[in-house]
N, C-alpha and C positions, 0 to 999 in steps of 0.2 A: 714617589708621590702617588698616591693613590684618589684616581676619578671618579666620582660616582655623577652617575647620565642623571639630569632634570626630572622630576618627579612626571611631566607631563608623559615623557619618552620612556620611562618604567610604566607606566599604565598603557600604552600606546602597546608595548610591545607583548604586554599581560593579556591585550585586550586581545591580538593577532591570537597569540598563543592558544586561547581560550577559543576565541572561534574554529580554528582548525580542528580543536578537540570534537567539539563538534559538529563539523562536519563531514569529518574523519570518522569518528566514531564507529567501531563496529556493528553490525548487524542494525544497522540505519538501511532504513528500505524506503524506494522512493517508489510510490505507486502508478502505474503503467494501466493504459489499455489492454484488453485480453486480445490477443492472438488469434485469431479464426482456424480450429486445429490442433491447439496446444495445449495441453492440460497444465494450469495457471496456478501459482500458490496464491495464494488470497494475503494482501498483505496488513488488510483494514484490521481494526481489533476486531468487527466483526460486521457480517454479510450479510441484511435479510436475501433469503431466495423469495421468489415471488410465481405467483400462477401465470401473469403478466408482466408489461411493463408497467409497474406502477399497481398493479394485481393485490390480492391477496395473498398476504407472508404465508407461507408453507415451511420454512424452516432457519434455520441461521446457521452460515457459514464462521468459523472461527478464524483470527490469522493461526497462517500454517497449511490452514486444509487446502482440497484443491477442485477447481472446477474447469471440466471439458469447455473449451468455449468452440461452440459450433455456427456460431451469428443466426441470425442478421441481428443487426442495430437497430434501436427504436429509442430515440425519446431520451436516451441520456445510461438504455437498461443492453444488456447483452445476455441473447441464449444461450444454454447449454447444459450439458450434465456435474451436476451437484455431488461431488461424492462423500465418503464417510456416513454419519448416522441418516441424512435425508436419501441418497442415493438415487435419485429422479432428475430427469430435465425440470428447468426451469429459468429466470430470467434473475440477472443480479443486476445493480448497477455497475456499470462501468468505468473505469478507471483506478480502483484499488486492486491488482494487482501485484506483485514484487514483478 
């Protein structure tokens, strides 16, 4: 004799299945505070750098790329050096991250 589970309990278990996927999923990055010291991969699709906190854009950081974070904290932004095409200090916001 052959059981088949309740239509509710097949969707129930589709639904588990499916969320694990993803939040499993590979190359899922969950975005972090910069490190004071740590040269940070940027995990945002992408990063205005700024002259200030909240300043004038001077360039755009890509996800992948990576920025020296040297502090201090201000305002929600974090210092430090911007590397690849801008290649200058500057301030990003903080918390995008990998």
């Amino acid at each position: 004799m052959v059981t088949t589970k309740p239509l509710w309990q097949r969707v129930l278990v589709a639904l588990a299945v499916a969320t694990a996927l993803v939040v499993l999923a590979p190359g899922t990055a969950i975005a972090a505070n910069g490190t004071i010291g740590v040269r940070e991969t940027v995990c945002a699709e992408s990063l205005f750098v700024r002259t200030d906190p909240n300043g004038a854009w001077m360039g755009t950081l890509y996800a992948g790329q990576t920025f020296l974070v040297k502090g201090p904290r201000s305002g929600g932004y974090i210092f430090g050096f911007a590397y690849g095409h801008i290649n200058r200090n500057g301030w990003v916001q903080d918390g995008w991250f990998c």
